[in-house]
Backbone bond lengths (Angstrom), bond angles and torsions (degrees), N, CA, C in turn:
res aa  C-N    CA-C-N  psi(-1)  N-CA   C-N-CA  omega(-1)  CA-C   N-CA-C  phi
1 X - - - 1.467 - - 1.519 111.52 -
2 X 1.361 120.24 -40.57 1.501 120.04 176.40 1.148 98.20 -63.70
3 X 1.509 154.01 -45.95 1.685 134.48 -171.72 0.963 114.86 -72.74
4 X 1.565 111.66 -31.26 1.633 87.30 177.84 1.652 105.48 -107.37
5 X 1.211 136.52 26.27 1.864 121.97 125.22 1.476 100.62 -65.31
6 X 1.439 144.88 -26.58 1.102 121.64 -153.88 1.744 87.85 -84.11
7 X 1.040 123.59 -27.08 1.535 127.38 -144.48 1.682 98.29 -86.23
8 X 1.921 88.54 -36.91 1.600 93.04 -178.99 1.303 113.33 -43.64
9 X 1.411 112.87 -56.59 1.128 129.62 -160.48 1.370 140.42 -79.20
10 X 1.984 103.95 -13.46 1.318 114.63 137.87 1.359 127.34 -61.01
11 X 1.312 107.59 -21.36 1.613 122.81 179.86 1.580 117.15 -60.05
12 X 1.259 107.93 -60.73 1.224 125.57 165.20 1.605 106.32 -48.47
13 X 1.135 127.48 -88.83 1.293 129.15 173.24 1.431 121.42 -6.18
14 X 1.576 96.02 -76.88 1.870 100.24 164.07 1.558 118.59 -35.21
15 X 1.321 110.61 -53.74 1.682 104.26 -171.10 1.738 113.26 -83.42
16 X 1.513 110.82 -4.23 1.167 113.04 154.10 1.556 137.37 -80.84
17 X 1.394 90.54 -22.48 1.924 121.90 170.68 1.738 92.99 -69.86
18 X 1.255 104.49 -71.18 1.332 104.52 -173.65 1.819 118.30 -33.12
19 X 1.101 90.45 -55.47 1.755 113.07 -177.56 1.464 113.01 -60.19
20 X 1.716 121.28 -23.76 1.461 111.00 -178.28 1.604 106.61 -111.03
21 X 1.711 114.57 19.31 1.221 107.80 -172.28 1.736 100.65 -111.44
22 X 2.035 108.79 -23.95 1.152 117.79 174.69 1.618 112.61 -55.32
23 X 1.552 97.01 -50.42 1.807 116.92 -166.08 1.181 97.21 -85.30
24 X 1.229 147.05 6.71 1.526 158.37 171.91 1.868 93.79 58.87
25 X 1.012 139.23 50.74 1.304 120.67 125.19 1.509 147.00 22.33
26 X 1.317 150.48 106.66 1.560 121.83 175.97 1.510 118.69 -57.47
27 X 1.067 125.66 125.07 1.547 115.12 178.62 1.310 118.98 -17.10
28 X 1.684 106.09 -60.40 1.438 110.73 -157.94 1.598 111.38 -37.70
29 X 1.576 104.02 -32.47 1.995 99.71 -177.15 1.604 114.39 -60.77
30 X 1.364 120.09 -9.13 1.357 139.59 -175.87 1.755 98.08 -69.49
31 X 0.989 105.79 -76.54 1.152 133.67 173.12 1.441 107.39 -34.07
32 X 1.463 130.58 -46.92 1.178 127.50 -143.36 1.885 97.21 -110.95
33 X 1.495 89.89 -20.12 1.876 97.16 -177.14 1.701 96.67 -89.28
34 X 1.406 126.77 -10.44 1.523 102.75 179.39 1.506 100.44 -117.63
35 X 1.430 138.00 -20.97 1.327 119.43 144.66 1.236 145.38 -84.56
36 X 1.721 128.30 33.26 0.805 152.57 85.64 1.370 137.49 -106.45
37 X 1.442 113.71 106.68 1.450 117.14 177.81 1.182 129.50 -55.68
38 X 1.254 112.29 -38.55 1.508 120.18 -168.04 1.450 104.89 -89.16
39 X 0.944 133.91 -42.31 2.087 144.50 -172.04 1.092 90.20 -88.52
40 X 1.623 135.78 -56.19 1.066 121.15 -156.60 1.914 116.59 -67.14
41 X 1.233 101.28 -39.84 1.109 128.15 158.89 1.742 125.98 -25.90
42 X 1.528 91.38 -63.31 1.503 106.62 178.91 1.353 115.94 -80.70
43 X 1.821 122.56 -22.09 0.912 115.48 176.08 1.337 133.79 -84.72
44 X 1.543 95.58 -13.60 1.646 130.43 165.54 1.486 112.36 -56.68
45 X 1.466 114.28 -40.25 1.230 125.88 -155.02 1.349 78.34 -95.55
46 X 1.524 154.34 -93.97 1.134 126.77 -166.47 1.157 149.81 -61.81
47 X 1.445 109.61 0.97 1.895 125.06 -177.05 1.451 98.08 -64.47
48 X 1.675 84.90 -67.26 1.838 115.76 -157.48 1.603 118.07 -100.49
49 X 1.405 113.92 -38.69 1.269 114.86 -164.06 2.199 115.04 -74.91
50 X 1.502 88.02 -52.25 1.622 107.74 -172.32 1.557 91.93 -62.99
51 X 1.396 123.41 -64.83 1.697 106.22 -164.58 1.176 119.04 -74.00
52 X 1.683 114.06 -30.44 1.984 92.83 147.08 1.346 147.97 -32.86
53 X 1.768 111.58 -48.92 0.793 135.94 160.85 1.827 134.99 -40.93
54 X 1.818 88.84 -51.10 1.506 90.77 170.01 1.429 111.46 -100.63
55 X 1.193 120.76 2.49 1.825 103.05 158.12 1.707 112.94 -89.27
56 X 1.498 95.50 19.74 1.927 92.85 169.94 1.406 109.79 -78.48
57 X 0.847 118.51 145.40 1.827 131.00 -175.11 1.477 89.08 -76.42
58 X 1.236 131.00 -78.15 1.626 132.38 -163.54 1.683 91.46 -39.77
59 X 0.932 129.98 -74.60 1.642 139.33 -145.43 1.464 80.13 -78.96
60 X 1.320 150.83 -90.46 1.771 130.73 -167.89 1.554 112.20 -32.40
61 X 1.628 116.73 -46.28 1.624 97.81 -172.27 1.920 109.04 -63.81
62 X 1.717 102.73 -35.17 1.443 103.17 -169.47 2.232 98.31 -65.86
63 X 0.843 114.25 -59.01 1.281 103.97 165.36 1.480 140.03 -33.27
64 X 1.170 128.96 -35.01 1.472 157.07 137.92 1.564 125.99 -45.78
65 X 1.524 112.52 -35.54 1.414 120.29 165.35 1.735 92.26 -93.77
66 X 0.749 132.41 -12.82 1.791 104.38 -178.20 1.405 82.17 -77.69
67 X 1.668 112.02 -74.36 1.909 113.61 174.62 1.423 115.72 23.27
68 X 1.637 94.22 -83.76 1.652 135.80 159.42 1.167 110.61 -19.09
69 X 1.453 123.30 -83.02 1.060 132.67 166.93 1.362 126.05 14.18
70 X 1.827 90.85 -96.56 1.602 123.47 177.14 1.544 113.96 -56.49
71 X 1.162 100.72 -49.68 2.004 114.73 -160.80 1.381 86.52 -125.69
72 X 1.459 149.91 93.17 1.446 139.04 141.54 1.504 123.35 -59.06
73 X 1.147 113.79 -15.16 1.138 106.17 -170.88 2.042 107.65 -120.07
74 X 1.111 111.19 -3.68 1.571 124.98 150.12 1.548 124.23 6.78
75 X 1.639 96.33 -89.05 1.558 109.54 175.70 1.352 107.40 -77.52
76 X 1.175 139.99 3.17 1.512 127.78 165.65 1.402 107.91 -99.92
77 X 0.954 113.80 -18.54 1.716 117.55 -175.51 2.129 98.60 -85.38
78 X 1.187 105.91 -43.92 1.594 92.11 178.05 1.163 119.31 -115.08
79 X 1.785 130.36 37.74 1.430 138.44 139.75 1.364 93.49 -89.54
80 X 1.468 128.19 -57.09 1.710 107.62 176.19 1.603 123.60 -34.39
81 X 1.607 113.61 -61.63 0.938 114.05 169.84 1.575 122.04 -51.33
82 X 1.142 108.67 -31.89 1.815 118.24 -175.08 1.878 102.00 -65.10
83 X 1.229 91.09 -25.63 2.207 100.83 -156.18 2.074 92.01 -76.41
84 X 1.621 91.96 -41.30 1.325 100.26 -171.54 1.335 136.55 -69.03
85 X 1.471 104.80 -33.63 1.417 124.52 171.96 1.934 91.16 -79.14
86 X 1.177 135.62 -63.33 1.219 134.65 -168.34 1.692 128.79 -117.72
87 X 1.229 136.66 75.92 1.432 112.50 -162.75 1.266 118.27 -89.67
88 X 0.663 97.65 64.26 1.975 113.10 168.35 1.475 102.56 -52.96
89 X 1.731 97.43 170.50 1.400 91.23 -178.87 2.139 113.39 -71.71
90 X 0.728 75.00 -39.66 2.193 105.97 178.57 1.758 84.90 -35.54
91 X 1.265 111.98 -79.44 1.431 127.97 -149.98 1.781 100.10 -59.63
92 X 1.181 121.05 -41.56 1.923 139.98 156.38 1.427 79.36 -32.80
93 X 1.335 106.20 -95.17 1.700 109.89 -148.70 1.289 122.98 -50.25
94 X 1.204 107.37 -19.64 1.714 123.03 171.36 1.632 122.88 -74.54
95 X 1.368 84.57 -35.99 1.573 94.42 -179.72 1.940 117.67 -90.52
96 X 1.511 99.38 -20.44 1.472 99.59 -173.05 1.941 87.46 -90.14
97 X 1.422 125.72 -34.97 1.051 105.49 176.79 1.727 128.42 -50.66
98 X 1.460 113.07 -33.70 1.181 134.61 -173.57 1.018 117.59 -54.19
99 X 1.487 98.18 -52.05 1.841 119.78 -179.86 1.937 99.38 -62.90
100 X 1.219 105.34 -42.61 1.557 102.88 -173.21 1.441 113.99 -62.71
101 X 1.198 99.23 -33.67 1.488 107.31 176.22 1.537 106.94 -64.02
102 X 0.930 125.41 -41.76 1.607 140.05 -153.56 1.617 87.94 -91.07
103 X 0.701 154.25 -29.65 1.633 148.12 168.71 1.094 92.10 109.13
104 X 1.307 149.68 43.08 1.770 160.22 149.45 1.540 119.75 -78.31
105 X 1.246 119.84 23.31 1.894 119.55 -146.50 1.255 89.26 -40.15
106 X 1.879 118.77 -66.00 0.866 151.08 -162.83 1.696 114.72 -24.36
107 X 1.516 101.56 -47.80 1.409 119.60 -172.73 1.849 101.88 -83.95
108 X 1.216 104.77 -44.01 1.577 101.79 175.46 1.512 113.33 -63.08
109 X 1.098 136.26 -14.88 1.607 121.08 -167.64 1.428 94.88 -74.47
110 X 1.615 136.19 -60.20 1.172 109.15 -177.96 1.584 133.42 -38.24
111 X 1.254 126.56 -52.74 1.242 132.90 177.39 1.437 105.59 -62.29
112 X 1.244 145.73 -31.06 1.164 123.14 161.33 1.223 113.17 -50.95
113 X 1.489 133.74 -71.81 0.963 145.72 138.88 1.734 120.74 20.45
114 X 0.838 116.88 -53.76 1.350 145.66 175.54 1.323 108.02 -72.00
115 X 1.499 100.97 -58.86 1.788 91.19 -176.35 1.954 116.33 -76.15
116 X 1.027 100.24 -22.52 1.567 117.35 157.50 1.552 115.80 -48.39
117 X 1.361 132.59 41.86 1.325 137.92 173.53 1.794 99.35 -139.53
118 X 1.772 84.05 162.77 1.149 115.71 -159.84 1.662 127.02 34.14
119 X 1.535 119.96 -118.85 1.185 119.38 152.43 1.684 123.36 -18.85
120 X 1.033 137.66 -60.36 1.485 149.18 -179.69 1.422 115.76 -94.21
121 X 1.436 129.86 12.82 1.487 142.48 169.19 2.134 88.94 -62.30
122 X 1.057 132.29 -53.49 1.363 111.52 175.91 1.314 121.17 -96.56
123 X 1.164 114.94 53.05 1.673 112.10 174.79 1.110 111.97 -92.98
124 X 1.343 128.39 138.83 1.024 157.33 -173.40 1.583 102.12 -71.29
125 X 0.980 113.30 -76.34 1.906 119.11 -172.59 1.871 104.06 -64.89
126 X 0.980 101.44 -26.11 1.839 95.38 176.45 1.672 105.12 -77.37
127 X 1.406 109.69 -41.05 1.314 101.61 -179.21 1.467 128.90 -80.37
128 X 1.621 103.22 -5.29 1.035 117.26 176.21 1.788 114.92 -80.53
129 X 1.266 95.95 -33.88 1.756 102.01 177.03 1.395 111.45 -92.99
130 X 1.439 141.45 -8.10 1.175 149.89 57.68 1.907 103.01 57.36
131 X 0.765 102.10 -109.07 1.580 118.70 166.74 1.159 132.66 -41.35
132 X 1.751 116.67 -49.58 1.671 122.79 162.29 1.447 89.17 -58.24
133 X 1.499 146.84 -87.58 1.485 139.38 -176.78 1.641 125.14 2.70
134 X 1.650 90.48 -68.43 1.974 106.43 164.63 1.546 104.65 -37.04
135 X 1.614 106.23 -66.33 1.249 102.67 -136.56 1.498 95.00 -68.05
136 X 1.739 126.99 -47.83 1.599 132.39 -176.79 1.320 95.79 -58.16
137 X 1.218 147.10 30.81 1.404 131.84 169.24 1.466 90.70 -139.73
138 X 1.034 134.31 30.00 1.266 125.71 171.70 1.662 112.90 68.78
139 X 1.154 112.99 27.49 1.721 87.14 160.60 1.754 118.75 -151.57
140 X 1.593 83.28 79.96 1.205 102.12 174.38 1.868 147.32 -22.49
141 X 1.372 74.51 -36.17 1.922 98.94 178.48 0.949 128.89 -84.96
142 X 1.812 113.26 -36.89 1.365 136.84 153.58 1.820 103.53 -56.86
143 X 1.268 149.90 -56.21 0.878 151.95 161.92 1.625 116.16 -16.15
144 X 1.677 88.86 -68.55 1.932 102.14 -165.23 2.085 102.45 -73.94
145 X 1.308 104.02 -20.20 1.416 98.98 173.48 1.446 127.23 -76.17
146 X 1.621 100.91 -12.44 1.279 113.95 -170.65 1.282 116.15 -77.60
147 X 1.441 89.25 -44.53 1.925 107.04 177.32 1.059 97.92 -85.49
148 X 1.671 158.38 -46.11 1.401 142.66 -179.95 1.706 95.48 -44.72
149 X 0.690 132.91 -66.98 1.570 141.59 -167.93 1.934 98.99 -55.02
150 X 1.459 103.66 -51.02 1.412 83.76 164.38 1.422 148.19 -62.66
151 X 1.286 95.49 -41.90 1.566 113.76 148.48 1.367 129.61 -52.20
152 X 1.024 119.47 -22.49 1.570 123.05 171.38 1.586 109.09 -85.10
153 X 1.292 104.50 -36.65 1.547 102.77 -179.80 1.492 106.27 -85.83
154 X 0.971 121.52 -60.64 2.162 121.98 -177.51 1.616 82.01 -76.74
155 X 0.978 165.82 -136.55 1.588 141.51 -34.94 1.306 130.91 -3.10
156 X 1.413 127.79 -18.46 0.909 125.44 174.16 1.539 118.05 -93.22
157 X 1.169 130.56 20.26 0.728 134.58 -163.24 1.563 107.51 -114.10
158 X 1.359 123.48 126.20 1.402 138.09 -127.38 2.101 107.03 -141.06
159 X 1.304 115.61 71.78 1.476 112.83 179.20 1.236 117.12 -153.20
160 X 2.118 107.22 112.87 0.967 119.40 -149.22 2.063 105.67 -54.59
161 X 1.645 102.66 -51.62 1.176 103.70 159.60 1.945 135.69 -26.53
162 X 0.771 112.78 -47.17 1.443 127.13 163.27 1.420 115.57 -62.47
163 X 1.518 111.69 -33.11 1.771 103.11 -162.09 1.729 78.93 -94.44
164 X 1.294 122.61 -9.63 1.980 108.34 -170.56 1.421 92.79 -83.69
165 X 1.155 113.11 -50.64 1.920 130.10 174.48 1.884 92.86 -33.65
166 X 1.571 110.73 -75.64 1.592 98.16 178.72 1.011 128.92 -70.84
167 X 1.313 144.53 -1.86 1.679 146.35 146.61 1.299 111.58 -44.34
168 X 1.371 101.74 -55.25 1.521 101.54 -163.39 1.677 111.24 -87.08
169 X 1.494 120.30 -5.29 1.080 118.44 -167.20 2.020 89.75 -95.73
170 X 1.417 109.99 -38.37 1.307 111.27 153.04 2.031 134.12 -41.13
171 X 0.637 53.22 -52.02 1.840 73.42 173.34 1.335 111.47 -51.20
172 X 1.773 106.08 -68.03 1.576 128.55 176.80 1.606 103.68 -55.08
173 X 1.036 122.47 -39.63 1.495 124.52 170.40 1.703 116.37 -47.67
174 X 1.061 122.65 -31.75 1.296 142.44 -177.52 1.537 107.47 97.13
175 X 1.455 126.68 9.76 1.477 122.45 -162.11 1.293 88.67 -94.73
176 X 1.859 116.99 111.69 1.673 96.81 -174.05 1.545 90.94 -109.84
177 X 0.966 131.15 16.94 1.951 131.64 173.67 1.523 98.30 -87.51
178 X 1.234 133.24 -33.38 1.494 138.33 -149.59 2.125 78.04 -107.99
179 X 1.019 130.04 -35.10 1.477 137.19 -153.51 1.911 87.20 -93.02
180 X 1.398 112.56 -60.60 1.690 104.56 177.88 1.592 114.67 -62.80
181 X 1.165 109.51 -15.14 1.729 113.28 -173.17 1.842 92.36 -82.02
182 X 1.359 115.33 -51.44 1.816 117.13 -164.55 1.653 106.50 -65.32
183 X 1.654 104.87 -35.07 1.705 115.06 -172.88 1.800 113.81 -77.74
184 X 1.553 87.43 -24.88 1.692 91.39 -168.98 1.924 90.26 -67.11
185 X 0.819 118.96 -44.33 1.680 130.87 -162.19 1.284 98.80 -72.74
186 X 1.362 123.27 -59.45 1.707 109.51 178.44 1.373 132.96 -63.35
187 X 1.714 123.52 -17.11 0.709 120.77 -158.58 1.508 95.93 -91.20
188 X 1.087 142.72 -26.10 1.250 147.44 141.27 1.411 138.21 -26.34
189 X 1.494 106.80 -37.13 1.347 114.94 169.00 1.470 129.00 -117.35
190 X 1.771 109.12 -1.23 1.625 118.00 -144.27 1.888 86.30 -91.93
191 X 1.253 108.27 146.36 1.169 114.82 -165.56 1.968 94.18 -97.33
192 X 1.742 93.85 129.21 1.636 86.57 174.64 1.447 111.52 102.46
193 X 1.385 147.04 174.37 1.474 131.05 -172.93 1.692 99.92 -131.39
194 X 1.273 111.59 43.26 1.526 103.65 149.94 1.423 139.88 -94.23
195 X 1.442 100.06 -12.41 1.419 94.27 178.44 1.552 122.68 -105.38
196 X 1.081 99.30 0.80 1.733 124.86 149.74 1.407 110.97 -82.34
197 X 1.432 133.66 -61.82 1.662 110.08 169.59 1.502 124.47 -38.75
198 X 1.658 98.89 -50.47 1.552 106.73 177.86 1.586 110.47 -63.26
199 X 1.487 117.18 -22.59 1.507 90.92 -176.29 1.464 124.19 -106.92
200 X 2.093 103.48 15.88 1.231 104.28 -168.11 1.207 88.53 -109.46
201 X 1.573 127.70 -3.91 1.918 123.65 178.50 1.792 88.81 -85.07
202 X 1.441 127.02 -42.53 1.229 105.40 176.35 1.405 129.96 -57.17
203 X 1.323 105.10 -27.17 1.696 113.11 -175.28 1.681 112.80 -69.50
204 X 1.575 109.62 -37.56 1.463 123.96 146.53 1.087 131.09 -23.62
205 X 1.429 108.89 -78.07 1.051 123.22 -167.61 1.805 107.17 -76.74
206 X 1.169 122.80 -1.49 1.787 139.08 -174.89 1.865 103.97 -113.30
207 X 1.490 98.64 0.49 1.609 90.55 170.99 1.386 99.25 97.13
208 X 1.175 136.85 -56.32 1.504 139.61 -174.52 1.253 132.61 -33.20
209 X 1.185 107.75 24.46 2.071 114.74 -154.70 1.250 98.03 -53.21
210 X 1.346 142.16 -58.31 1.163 153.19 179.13 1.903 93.07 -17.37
211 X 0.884 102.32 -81.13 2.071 134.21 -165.83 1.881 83.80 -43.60
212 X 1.281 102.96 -61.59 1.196 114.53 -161.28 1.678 122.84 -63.54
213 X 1.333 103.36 -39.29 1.586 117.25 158.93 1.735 120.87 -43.99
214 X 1.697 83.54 -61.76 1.771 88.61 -178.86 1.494 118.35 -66.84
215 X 1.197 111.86 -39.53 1.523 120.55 160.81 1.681 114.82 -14.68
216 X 1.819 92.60 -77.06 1.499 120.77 -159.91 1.609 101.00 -61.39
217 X 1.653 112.90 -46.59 1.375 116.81 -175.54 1.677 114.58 -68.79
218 X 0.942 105.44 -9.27 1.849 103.02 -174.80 1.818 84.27 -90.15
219 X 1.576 115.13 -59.75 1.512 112.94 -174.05 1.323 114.02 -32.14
220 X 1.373 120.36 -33.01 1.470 124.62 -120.29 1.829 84.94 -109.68
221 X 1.528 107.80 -32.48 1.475 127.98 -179.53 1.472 112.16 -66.31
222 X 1.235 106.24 -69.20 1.493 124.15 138.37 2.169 111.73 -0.29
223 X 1.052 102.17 -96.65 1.210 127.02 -177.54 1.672 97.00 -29.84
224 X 1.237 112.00 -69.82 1.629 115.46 -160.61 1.855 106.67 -51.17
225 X 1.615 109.27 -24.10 1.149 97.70 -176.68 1.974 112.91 -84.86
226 X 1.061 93.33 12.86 1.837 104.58 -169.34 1.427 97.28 -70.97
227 X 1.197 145.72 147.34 1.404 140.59 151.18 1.888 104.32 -63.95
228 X 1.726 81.92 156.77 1.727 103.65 -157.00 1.806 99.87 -34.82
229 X 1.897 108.21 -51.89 1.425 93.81 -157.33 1.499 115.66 -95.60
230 X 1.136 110.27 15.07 1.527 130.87 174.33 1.695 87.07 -69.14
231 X 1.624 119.39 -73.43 1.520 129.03 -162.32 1.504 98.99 -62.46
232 X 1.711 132.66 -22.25 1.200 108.92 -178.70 1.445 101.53 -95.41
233 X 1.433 140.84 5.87 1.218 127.60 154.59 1.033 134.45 -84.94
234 X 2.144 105.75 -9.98 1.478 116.44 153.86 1.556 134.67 -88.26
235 X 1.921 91.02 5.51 2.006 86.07 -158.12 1.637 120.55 -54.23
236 X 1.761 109.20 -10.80 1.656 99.43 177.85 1.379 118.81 -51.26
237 X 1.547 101.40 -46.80 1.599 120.58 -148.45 2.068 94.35 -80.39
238 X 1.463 93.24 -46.27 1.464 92.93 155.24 1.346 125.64 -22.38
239 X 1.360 96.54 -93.81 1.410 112.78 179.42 1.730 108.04 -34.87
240 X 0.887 131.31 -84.55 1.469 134.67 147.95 1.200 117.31 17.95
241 X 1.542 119.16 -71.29 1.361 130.44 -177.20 1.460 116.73 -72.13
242 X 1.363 117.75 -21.76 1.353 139.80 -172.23 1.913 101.34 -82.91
243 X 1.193 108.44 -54.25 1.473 115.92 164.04 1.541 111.36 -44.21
244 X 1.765 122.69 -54.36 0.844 117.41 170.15 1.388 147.76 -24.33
245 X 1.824 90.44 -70.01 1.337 117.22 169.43 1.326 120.69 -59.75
246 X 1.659 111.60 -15.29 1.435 97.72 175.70 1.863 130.80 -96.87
247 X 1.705 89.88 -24.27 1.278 102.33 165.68 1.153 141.86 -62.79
248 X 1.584 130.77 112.17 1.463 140.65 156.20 0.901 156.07 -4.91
């Protein structure tokens, strides 16, 4: 039993060696994970390894749907309470996000809205979520004017989220030349496989199956190389793309 904790624990080490030579690491953690295995190990695992880990998008969304799971209604029940005792701007954005989450767009646009005063009347990221709100509540036009106007005022202003928000609020417009020009560009850079599911059900649904097939099948290629909980924080868009590829 003592060799193999000892063995474990070169084990660990190695795949922690491994892990700070991929992410380039300072050596010294090299050093510090094979002359001590066991501390070095653990301290590895909490410096560098764990908060990498949870600023991964795949592994936070899969964490968030278990959340979900148990308590769905959780974070809407104590940003309400948070809005009520205090409505700051923070506690707005928390609470209209909640509702968005919750399939409420409708109910969140005011509170964005709201937090959009004074100081933060030109923010960029409020008006941007702002806009996803419009568009999940049905009003597409109000959406794409919001961000044209944002875009006219920042140009410099740079969020992949926002440019999927104006594709699709494009799209819903019926302008699908202005909608293939916004999708051709994101799908190239948009981190994750939604804006390729979303733009190969549009190509579908626009007659294009051809466009739309190859789309889904490169995504779909794509995907398999994702680690397990990366693909279970994508399986919607998955699924999605998989529909794609199969349709006629």
């Amino acid at each position: 039993m003592h060799i193999f904790g000892i063995g474990l624990h070169i084990v660990v080490a190695v795949f922690f060696a491994i892990h700070a030579v991929r992410t380039q690491q300072p050596l010294y953690w090299l050093f510090i994970l094979f002359l001590f295995p066991l501390l070095g190990s653990i301290v590895y695992g909490i410096a560098i390894w764990l908060p990498e880990i949870r600023q991964h998008r795949g592994v936070r969304k899969v964490g968030n749907n278990v959340r979900k799971l148990f308590d769905p209604t959780r974070e809407l029940r104590e940003a309400t309470h948070a809005t009520e005792l205090a409505p700051t701007v923070g506690n707005q954005l928390r609470l209209a996000d909640a509702l968005l989450e919750a399939g409420r767009a409708n109910e969140a646009v005011p509170h964005y809205q709201r937090a959009m005063a004074g100081l933060y009347a030109g923010d960029a990221d409020i008006q941007a979520r702002l806009a996803r709100a419009l568009l999940e509540s049905g009003r597409p036009a109000e959406a794409r004017d919001l961000l044209d106007r944002l875009i006219a005022a920042q140009p410099d202003f740079r969020s992949p989220t926002a440019h999927l928000t104006y594709a699709r609020a494009v799209a819903a417009c019926g302008d699908r030349d202005k909608a293939h020009e916004e999708f051709g560009v994101l799908v190239g850079y948009y981190p994750g496989l939604e804006a390729r599911a979303r733009y190969a059900t549009l190509l579908h649904e626009w007659g294009e199956t051809e466009r739309a097939r190859t789309l889904a099948a490169e995504a779909l290629r794509d995907a398999q190389r994702l680690p397990a909980h990366t693909r279970d924080g994508e399986s919607e868009w998955i699924a999605l793309l998989r529909k794609a590829d199969r349709v006629s």
